[in-house]
C-alpha positions as CSV (number, residue, x, y, z in Angstrom):
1,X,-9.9,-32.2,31.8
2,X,-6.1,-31.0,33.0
3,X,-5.6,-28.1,34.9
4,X,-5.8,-24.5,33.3
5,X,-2.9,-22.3,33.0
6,X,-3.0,-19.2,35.0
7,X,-0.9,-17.0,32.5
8,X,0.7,-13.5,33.2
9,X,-2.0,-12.3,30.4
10,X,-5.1,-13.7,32.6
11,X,-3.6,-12.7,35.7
12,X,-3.5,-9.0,34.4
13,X,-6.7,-10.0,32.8
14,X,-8.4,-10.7,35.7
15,X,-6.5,-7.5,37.3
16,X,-8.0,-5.1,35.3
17,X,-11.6,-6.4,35.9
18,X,-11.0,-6.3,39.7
19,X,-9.7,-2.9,39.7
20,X,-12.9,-1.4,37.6
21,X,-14.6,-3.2,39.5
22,X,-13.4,-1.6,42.8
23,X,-12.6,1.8,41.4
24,X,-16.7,1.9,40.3
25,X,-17.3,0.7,43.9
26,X,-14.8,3.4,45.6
27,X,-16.1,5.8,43.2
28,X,-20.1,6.2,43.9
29,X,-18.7,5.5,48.0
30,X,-16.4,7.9,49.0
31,X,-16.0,7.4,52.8
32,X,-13.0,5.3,52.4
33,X,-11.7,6.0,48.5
34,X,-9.5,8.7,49.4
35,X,-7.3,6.8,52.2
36,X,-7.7,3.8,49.7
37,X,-6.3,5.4,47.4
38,X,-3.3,7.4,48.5
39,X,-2.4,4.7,51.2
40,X,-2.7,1.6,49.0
41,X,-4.1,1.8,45.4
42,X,-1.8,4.9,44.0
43,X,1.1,3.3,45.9
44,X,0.8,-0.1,44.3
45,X,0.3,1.3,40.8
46,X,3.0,3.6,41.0
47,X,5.9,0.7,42.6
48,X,5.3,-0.8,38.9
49,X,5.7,2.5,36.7
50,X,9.0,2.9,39.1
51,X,10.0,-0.8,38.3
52,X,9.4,0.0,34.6
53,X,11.2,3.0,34.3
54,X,14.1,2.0,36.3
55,X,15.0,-0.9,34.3
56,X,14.0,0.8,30.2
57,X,17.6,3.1,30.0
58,X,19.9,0.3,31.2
59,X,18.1,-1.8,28.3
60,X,17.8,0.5,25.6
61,X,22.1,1.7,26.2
62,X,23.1,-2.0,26.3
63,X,21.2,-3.1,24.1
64,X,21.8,-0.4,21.2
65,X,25.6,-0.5,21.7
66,X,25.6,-3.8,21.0
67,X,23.2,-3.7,18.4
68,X,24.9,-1.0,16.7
69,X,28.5,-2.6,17.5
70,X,27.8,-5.6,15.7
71,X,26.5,-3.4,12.6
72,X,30.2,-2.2,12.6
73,X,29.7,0.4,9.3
74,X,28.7,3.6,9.7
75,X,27.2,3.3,6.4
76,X,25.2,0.7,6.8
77,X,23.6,2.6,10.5
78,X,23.1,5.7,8.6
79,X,21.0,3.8,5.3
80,X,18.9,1.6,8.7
81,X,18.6,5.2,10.0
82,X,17.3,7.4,6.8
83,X,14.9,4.2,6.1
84,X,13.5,4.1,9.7
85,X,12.9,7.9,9.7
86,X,11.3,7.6,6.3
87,X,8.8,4.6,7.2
88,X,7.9,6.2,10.6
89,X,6.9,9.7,9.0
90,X,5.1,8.0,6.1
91,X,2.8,6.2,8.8
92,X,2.5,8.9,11.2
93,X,1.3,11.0,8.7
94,X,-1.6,8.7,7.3
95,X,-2.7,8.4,11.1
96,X,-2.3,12.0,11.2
97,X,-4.8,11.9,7.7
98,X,-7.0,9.6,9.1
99,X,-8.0,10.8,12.1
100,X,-9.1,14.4,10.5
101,X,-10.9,12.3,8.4
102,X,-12.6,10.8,10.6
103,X,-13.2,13.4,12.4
104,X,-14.9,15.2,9.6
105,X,-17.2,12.8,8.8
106,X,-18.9,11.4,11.9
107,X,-18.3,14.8,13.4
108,X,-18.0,14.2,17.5
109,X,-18.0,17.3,19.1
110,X,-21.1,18.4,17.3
111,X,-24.2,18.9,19.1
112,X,-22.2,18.9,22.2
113,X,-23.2,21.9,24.8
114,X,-19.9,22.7,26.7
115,X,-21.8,23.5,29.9
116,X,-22.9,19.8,30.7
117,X,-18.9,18.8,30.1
118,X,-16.7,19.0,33.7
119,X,-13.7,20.6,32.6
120,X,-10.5,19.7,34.1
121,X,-7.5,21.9,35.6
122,X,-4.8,21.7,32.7
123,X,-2.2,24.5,34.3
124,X,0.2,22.0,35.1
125,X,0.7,21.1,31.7
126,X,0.8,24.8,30.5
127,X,5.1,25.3,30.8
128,X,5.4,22.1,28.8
129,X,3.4,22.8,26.0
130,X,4.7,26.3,25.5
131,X,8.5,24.4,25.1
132,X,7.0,22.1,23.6
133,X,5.1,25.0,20.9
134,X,8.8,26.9,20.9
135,X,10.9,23.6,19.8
136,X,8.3,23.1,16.8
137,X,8.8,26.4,15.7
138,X,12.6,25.7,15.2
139,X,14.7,22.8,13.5
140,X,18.0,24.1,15.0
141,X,16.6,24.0,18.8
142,X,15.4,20.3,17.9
143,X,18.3,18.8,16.3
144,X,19.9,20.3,19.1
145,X,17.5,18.9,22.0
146,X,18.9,15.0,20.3
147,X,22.4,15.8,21.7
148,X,23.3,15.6,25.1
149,X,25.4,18.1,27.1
150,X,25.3,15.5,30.1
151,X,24.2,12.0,29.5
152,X,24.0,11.3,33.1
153,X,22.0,14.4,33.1
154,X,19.4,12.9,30.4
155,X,19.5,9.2,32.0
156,X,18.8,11.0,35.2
157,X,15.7,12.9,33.5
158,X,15.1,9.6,31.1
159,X,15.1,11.2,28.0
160,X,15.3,8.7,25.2
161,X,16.3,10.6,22.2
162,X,19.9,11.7,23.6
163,X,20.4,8.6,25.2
164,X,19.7,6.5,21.7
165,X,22.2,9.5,20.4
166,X,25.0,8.4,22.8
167,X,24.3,4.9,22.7
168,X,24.7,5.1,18.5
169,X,27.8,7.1,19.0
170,X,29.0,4.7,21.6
171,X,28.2,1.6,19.7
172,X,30.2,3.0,16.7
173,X,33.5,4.0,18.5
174,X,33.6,0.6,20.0
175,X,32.6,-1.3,16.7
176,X,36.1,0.6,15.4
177,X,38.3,-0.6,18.2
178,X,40.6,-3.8,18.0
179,X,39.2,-6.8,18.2
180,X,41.1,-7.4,21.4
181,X,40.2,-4.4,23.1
182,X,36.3,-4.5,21.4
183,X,35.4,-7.8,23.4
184,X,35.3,-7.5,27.2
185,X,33.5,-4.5,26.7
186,X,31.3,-6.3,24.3
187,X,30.7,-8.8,26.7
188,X,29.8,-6.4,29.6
189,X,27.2,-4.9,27.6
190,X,25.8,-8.4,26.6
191,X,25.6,-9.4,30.1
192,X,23.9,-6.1,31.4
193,X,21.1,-6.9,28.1
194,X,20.9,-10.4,28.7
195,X,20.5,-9.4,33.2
196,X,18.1,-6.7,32.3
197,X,15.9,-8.9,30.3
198,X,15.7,-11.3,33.2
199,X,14.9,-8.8,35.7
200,X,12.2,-7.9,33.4
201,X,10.7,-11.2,34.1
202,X,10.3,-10.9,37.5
203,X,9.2,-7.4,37.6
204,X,6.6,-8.4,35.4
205,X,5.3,-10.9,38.0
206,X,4.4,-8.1,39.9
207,X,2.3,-6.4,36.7
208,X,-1.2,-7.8,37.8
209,X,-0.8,-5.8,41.6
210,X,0.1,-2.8,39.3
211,X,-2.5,-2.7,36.6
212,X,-5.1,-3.6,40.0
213,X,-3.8,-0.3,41.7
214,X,-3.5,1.7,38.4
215,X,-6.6,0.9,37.6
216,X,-8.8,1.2,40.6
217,X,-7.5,4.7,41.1
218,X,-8.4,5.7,37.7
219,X,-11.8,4.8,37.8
220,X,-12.2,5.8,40.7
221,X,-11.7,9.6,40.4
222,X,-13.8,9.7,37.2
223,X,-16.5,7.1,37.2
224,X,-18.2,5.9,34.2
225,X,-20.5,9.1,34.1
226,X,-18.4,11.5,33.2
227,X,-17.7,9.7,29.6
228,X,-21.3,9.7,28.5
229,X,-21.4,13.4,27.4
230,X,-18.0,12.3,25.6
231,X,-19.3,8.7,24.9
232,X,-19.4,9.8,20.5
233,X,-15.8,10.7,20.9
234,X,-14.9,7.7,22.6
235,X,-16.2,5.3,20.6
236,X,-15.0,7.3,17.5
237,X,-11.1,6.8,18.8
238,X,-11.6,3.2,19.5
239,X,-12.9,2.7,15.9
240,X,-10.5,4.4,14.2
241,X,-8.0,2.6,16.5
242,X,-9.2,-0.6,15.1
243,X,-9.8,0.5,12.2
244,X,-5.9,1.6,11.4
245,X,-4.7,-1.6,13.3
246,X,-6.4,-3.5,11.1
247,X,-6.1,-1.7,7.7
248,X,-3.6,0.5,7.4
249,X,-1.2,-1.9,9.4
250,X,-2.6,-4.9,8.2
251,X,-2.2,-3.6,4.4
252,X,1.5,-2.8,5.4
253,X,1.9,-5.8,7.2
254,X,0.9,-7.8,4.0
255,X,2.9,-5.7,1.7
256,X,5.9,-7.2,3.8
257,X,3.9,-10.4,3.8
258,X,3.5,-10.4,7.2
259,X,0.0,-11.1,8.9
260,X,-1.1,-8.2,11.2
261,X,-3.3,-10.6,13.4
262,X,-0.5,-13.4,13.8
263,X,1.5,-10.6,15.1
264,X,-1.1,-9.2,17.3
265,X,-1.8,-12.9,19.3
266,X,1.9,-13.1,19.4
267,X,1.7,-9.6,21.7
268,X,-1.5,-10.8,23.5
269,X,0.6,-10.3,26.8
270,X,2.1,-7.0,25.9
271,X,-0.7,-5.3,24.7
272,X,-3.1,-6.3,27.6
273,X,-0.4,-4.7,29.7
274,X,0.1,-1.7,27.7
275,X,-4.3,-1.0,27.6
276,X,-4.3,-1.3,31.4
277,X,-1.2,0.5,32.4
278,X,-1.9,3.1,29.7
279,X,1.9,3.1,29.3
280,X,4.4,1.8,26.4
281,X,7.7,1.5,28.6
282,X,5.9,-1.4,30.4
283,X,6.1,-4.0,27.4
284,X,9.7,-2.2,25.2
285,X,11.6,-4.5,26.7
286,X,9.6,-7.2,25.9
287,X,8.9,-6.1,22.4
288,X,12.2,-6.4,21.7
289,X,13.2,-10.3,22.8
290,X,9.4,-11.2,20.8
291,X,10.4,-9.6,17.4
292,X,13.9,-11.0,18.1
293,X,12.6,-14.3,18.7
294,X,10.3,-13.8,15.7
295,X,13.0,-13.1,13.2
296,X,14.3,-9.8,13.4
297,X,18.1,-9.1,14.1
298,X,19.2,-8.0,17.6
299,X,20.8,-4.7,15.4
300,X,17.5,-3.8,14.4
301,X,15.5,-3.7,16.8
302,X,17.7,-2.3,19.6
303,X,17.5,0.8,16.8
304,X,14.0,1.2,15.8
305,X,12.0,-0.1,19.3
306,X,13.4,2.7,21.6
307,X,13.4,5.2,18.3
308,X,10.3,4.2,17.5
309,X,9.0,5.2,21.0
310,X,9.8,8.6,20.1
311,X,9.2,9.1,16.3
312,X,6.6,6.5,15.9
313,X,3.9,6.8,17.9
314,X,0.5,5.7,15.3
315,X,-2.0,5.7,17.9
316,X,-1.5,8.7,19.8
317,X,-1.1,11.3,16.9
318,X,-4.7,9.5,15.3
319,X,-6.2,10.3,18.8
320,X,-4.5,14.4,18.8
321,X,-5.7,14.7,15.0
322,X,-9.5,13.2,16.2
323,X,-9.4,15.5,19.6
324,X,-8.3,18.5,17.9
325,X,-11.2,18.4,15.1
326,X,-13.2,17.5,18.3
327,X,-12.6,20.4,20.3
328,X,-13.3,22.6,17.5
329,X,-16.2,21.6,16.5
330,X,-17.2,21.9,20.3
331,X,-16.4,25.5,19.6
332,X,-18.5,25.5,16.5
333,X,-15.1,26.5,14.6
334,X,-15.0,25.4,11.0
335,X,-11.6,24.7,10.3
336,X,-10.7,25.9,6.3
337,X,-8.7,23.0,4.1
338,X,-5.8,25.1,4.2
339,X,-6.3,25.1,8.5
340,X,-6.4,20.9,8.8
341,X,-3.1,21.5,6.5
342,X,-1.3,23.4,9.0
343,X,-3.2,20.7,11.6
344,X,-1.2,18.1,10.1
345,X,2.1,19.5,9.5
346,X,2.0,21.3,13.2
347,X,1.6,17.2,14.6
348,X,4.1,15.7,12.4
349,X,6.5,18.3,14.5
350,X,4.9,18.5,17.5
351,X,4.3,14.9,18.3
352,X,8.0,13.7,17.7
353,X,11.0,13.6,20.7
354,X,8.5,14.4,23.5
355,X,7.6,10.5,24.5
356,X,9.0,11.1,28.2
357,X,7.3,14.1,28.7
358,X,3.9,13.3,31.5
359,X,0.5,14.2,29.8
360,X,2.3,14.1,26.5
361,X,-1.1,13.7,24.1
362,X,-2.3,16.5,26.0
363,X,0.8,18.8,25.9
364,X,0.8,18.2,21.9
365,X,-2.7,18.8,21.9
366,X,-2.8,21.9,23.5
367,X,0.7,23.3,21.7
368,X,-1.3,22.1,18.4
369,X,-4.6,23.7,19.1
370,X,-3.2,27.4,18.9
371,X,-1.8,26.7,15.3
372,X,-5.1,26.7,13.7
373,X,-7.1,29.1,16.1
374,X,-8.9,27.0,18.3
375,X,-8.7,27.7,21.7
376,X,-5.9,25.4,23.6
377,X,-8.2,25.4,27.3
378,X,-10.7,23.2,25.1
379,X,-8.4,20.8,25.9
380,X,-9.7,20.5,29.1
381,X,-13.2,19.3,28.3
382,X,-12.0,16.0,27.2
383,X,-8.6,15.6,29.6
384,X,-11.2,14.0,32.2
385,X,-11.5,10.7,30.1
386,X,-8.0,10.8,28.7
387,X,-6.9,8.3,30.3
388,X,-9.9,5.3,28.9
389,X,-8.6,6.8,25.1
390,X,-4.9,6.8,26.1
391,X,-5.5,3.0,27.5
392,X,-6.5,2.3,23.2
393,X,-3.8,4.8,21.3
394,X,-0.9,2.9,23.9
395,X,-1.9,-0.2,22.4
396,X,-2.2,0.7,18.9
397,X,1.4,2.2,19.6
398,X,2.8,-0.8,21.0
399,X,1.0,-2.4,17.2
400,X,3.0,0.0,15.4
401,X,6.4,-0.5,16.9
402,X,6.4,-3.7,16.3
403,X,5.3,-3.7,12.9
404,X,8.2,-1.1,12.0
405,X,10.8,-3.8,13.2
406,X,9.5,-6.4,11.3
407,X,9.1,-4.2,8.1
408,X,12.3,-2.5,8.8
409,X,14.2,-5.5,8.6
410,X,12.3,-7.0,5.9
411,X,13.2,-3.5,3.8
412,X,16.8,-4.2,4.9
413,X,17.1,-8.3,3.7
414,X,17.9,-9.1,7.2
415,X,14.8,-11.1,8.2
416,X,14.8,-14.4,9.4
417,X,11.8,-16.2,8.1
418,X,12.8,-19.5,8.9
419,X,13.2,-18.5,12.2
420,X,9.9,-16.6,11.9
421,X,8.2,-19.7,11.1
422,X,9.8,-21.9,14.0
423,X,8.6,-19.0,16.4
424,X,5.0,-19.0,15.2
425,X,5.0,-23.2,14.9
426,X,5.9,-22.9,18.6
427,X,3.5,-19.6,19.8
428,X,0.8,-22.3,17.8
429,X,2.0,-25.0,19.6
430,X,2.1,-23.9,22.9
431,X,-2.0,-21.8,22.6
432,X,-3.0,-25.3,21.5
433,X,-1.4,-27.3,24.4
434,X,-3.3,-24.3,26.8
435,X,-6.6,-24.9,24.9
436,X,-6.7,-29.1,25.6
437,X,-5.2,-27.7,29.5
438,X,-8.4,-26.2,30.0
């Protein structure tokens, strides 16, 4: 019997179990958990977010001006646009649909007394969510929020929407420039990519120490016995997580004739990352050199990963659509057709452009709430275990991104299959070589 292989995905693997299993400890013994914590665990955890963020605008600037330089018509960049727009807003409305489905029929938050629930302090997220309710009220103020006054300003504040907006501007003054004057640019921003990529590989061999600290910490301040009250909810997101993963996706995916499962061992790695961090910016640059890799042009998917991150988020608008039927029926508020209407349209608004923005599930939650008469502080009832449903939507996020490339480039004739097909002979290859390793 050889040796086994130690991947990145065990190592986080075995990360994650570690840190629950330290956080439970840290949790019911609270001598030493608050030093722990702010001296070791929170520290650790939040070196890797750092890492993450400090490396995802260099990436997505060089990366789209390339991508969109090498598109060269503006033509062409506006029909990738219009069908990008169009496939995310057809998806993030049947997760939208779904979840107040859902919702209605296994019915959560019924049953539930609200005095055995611990409610948590939501006033820092209060000022967000009332921008957040005022740009959803206006088309002008949003349009406006995509274009930068000061694009150092909005790298500084890492703010993805103007910075794609630049980057697409960029890309398409420099596609129009001479050939002899296009190139050494060209080739600056190929190096930063191709650099930024690599540093990405070693930051990421500092992932397991993250997802440990991240990890411990979170468990840690909650404990497993605050979910049980909440324990129907839970389970409710995780199905219907699965459940449009596997369906809705997969039926997508199929359409396309793609396999949703091949894709999803393909981003083993990335998704184990993205459940335990709880955060997509972890695995973009990765998602973009796998669907590269599998197929997909580099003009595509420098387009629709970092916009998708934005406009396309499947897994966190089924979990606002859930929660906000939840926290109404905790209320014992029967919501009218014509309310879960204006539930649905109020999410497809409120839930694009605000990716960056901390707490972001909850600030659309609570800047949703109000639309339909349900009181927004319900949101803190269930903000205690956000973070264990936040670990699922992330990952189903991460899904759906990657999907859209695929189908994106399928819609515009541009896939490689015969590439595709080398990539998933090797990805076969290489998981039966580990399997005869161990």
């Amino acid at each position: 019997m050889k040796q086994f292989k130690f991947t990145l995905a065990w190592q986080i693997l075995v990360a994650l179990i570690l840190g629950i299993t330290l956080g439970t400890y840290l949790h019911n013994n609270t001598q030493y958990s608050s030093w722990l914590i702010s001296n070791i665990l929170s520290p650790a955890g939040e070196i890797f977010i750092h890492l993450i963020k400090m490396i995802v605008i260099p990436i997505v600037i060089s990366t789209l001006i390339v991508g969109i330089a090498s598109v060269g018509d503006a033509k062409k960049l506006g029909r990738l646009g219009l069908k990008t727009v169009i496939y995310f807003e057809v998806i993030t409305t049947i997760a939208i649909i779904v979840g107040i489905c859902l919702a209605n029929v296994f019915q959560p938050g019924v049953g539930i007394d609200k005095e055995t629930l611990m409610a948590a302090d939501i006033s820092k997220y209060q000022h967000t969510t009332e921008v957040v309710q005022s740009a959803s009220h206006g088309l002008v103020t949003t349009i406006l929020s995509f274009i930068p006054e000061n694009i150092f300003a909005e790298m500084a504040k890492g703010n993805i929407l103007p910075i794609i907006f630049f980057s697409v501007l960029f890309g398409l003054g420099l596609s129009s420039l001479p050939s002899e004057n296009k190139e050494p640019l060209l080739k600056v921003f190929k190096g930063v990519s191709e650099s930024m990529f690599k540093v990405t590989h070693m930051i990421m061999r500092y992932a397991p120490i993250g997802v440990f600290g991240l990890m411990s910490v979170t468990v840690a301040k909650f404990g497993f016995s605050s979910l049980w009250p909440l324990l129907k909810l839970a389970i409710l997101v995780y199905v219907a997580i699965l459940f449009f993963a596997f369906v809705i996706l997969g039926f997508v995916a199929k359409l396309c004739q793609f396999n949703i499962w091949t894709l999803i061992r393909i981003l083993k790695d990335e998704l184990i990352l993205a459940y335990s961090t709880a955060s997509s910016e972890t695995v973009l640059p990765r998602i973009m050199e796998k669907m590269e890799a599998y197929g997909a042009p580099k003009s595509i998917t420098s387009f629709v990963v970092p916009t998708g991150y934005s406009f396309n988020l499947d897994g966190s608008t089924l979990y606002q659509s859930i929660a906000a039927i939840f926290i109404a029926q905790l209320y014992g508020i029967d919501l009218s057709i014509w309310q879960e209407i204006i539930l649905v349209l109020t999410l497809m608004m409120t839930s694009k452009g605000i990716a960056g923005v901390p707490g972001v599930s909850i600030v659309v939650l609570m800047a949703t709430l109000g639309s339909v008469g349900v009181p927004a502080e319900g949101v803190a009832f269930i903000a205690g275990i956000d973070r264990i449903l936040d670990m699922a939507r992330t990952a189903l996020n991460v899904v759906g991104n990657a999907l859209a490339v695929l189908v994106i480039s399928k819609w515009e004739n541009q896939f490689d299959t015969v590439k595709a097909k080398a990539y998933e002979a090797e990805f076969l290859s290489h998981k039966i070589k580990s399997a005869e390793q161990s």
